[in-house]
C-alpha positions in Angstrom: -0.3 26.8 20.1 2.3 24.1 22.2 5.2 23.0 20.6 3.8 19.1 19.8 0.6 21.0 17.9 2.6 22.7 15.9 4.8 20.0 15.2 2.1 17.5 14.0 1.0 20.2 11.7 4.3 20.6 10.3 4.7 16.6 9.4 1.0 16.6 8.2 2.0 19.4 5.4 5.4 17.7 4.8 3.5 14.2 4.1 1.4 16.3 1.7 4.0 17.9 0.1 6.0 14.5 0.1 2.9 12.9 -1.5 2.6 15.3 -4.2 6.3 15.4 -4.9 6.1 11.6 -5.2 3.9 12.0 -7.4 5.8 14.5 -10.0 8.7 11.6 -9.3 6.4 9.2 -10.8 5.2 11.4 -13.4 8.6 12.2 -14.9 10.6 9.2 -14.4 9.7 7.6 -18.5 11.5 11.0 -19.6 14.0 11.1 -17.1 15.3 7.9 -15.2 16.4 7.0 -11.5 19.5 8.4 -11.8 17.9 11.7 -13.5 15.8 12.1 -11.0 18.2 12.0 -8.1 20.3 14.3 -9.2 17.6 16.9 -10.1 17.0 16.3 -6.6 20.1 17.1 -5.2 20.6 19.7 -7.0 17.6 21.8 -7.1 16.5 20.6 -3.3 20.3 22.1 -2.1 19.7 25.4 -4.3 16.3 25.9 -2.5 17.6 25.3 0.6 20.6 27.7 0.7 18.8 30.4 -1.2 16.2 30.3 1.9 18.9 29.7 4.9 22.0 30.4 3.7 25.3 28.6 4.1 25.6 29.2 7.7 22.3 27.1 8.6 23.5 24.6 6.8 26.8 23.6 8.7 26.8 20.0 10.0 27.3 19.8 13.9 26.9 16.1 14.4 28.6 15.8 11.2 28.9 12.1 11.1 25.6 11.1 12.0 24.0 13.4 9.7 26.2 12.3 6.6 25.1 8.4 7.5 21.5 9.1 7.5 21.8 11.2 3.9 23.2 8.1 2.4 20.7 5.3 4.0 17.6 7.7 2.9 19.6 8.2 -0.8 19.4 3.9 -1.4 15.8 4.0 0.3 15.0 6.6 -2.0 16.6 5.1 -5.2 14.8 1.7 -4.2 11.4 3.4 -4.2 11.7 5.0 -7.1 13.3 2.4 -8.9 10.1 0.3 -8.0 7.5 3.3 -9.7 9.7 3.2 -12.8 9.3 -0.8 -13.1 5.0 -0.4 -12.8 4.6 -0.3 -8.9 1.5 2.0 -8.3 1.9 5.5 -5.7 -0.8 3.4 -3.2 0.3 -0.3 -3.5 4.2 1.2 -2.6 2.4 3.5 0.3 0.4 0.3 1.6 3.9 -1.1 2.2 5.7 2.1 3.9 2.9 1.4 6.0 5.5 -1.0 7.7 7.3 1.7 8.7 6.1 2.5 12.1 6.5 -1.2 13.0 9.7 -0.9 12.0 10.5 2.3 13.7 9.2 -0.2 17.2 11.8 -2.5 16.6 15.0 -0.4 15.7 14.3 1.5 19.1 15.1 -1.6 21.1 18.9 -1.0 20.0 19.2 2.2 19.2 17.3 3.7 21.9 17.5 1.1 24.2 13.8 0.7 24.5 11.6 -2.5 25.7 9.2 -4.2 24.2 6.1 -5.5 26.1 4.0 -8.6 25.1 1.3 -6.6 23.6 2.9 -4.5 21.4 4.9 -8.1 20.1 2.1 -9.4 19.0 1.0 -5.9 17.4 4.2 -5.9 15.8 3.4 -9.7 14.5 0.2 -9.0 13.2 1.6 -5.9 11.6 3.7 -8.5 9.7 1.1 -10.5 9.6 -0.8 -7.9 7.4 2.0 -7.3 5.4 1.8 -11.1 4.5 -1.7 -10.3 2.9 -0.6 -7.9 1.1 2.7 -10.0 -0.3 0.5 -13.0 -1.1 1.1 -15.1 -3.8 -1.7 -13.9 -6.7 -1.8 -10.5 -5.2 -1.6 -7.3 -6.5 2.1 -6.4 -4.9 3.2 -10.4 -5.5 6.3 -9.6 -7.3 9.9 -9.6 -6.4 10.0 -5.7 -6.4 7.9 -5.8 -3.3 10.6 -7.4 -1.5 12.8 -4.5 -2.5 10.2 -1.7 -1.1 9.8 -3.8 1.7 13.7 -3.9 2.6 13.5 0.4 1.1 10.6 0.6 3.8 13.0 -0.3 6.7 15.7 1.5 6.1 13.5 4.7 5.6 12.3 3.7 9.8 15.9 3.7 10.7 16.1 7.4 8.8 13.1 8.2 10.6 14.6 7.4 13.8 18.1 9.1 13.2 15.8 12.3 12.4 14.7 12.5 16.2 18.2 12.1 17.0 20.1 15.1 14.3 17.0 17.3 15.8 18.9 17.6 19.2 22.2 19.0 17.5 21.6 20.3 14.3 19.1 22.9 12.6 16.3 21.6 10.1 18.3 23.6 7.4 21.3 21.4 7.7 19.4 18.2 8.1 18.0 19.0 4.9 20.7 20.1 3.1 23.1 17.1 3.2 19.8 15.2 2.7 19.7 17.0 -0.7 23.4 16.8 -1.6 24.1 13.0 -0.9 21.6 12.2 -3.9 24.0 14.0 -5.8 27.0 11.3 -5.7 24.5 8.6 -5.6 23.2 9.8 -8.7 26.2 9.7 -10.4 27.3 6.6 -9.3 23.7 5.1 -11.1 24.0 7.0 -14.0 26.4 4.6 -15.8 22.9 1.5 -15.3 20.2 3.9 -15.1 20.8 6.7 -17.8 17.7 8.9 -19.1 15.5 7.0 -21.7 15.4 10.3 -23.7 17.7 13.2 -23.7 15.9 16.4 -22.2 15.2 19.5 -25.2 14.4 22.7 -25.1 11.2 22.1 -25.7 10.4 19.6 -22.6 9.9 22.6 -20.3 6.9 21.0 -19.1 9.1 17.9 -17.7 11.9 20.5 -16.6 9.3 22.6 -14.8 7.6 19.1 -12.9 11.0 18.3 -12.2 12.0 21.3 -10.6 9.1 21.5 -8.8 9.1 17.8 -7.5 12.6 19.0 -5.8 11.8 22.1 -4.4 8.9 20.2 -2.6 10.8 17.3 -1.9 13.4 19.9 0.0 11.1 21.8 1.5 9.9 18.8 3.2 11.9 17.2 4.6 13.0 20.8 6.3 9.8 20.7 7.4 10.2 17.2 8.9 13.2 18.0 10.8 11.7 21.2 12.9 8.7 18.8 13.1 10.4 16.5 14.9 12.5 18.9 17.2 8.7 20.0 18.3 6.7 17.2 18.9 7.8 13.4 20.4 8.1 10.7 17.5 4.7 8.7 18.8 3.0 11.8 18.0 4.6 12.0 14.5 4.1 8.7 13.4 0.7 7.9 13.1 1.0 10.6 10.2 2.9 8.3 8.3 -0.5 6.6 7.3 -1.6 9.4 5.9 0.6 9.2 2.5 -2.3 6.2 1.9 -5.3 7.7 1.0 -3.1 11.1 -0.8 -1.7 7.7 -2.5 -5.2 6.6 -3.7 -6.1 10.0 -4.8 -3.0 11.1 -6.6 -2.7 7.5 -8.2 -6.3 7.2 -9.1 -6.4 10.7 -10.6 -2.8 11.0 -12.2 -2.3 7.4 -13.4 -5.8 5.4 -13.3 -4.2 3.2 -10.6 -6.4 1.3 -8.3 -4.7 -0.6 -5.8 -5.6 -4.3 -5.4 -7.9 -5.4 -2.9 -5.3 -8.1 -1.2 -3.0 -4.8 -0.8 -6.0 -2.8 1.1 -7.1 -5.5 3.7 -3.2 -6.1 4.0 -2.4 -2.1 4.8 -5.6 -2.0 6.9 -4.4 -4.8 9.3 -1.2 -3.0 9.1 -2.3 0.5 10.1 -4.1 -0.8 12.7 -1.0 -2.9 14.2 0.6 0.1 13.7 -1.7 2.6 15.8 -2.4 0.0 18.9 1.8 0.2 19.1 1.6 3.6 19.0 -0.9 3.7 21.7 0.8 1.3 23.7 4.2 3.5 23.7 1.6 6.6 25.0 0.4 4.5 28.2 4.0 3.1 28.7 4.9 7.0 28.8 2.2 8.1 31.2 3.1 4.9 33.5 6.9 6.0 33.5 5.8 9.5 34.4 3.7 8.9 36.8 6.1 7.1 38.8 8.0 8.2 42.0 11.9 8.6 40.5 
């Protein structure tokens, strides 16, 4: 199997495992809080990681980099769940990470240095255009904690991006790793605003055991997501994002009788669709520059 097959299968099991994961977030979060949450993240994400790799994977190369991109996917990460704790539904909050991809379009102009054609400027406005419908006032995501996701949506592109770049120095181990451990500081630092409704017993092992589990997923994961993307090119990976969607629908609809709003479908569909004609605008643009005489 080439390398880019095997990477797309790779992201497709870490969105599943990401979906799920989310899901155990959501499920726990009444017992447990934000900042609960995180650090049961850090923590049992890092354990799982070193008891699989060991210390020597997990050395930082591009040590500066890879701390920065920890701590801008910590706040995207405190955002989103912050947002399922105050009522948003797994689907309506996927149905805006659905941005992400148009996102990822525009942060390459300055980080990679990329151009933009006319066609994939108006994709990128009628992504935004969709994201309108989805916002609108009397709609199902119309509330200021949409804004917030929305904002939590772009920073988790620029992460996305700064993956593709950690892949060229450092292992998925390591990527992983200080992934896991910058939720630890971040977690104390909420702690003081967003301490645990309830304390945890000895007899909440159910919660423990969701928790624990939602971590080692969450790690596992995102370990997966880093060899993915030293595999296969980003325009490959990123029509996956779409598919945390319908695992949203599911998982909601199943775990939490949530049914997202019709505004928020029509909105994501327009925005998916921006999303994929960009994506197969960057393809031609990439057969056209290698087809080419140097």
């Amino acid at each position: 199997m080439a390398d880019a097959q095997r990477g797309i299968l790779l992201a497709a099991f870490a969105y599943m495992l990401l979906a799920c994961a989310d899901a155990a977030v959501k499920f726990v979060l009444p017992g447990v809080g934000v900042a609960g949450v995180m650090l049961w993240r850090g923590v049992v994400g890092c354990a799982v990681i070193l008891a699989f790799f060991g210390w020597r994977q997990v050395v930082p190369r591009n040590t500066r980099l890879i701390m920065g991109r920890a701590a801008i996917h910590c706040v995207c990460a405190a955002i989103w769940y912050w947002c399922w704790a105050r009522g948003i539904g797994l689907a309506d909050s996927y149905a805006v990470g659905a941005l992400a991809p148009i996102f990822m379009t525009l942060i390459a102009i300055p980080l990679l240095g990329e151009r933009i054609g006319w066609r994939r400027a108006l994709a990128v406005l009628a992504g935004f255009g969709g994201a309108l419908v989805m916002l609108q006032p009397g709609g199902a995501l119309w509330r200021w904690e949409a804004g917030l996701l929305v904002f939590a949506t772009a920073v988790m592109a620029l992460s996305r991006a700064l993956t593709r770049l950690l892949a060229r120095t450092d292992t998925p181990a390591a990527i992983a790793f200080w992934l896991m451990a910058a939720h630890v500081p971040l977690g104390l630092l909420l702690w003081p605003f967003f301490p645990p409704p309830v304390a945890l017993l000895p007899d909440d092992a159910w919660l423990l055991i969701a928790l624990a589990g939602f971590a080692a997923a969450n790690a596992m994961a995102h370990m997966l997501f880093a060899r993915a993307f030293a595999l296969a090119p980003v325009g490959a990976l990123a029509p996956l994002e779409y598919s945390f969607l319908p695992w949203g629908v599911v998982l909601g609809l199943l775990l939490f009788a949530e049914v997202p709003g019709v505004t928020t479908l029509y909105g994501a569909a327009i925005v998916i669709a921006a999303g994929l004609y960009t994506l197969h605008r960057e393809q031609v643009r990439a057969r056209e520059r290698h087809a080419s005489p140097p």
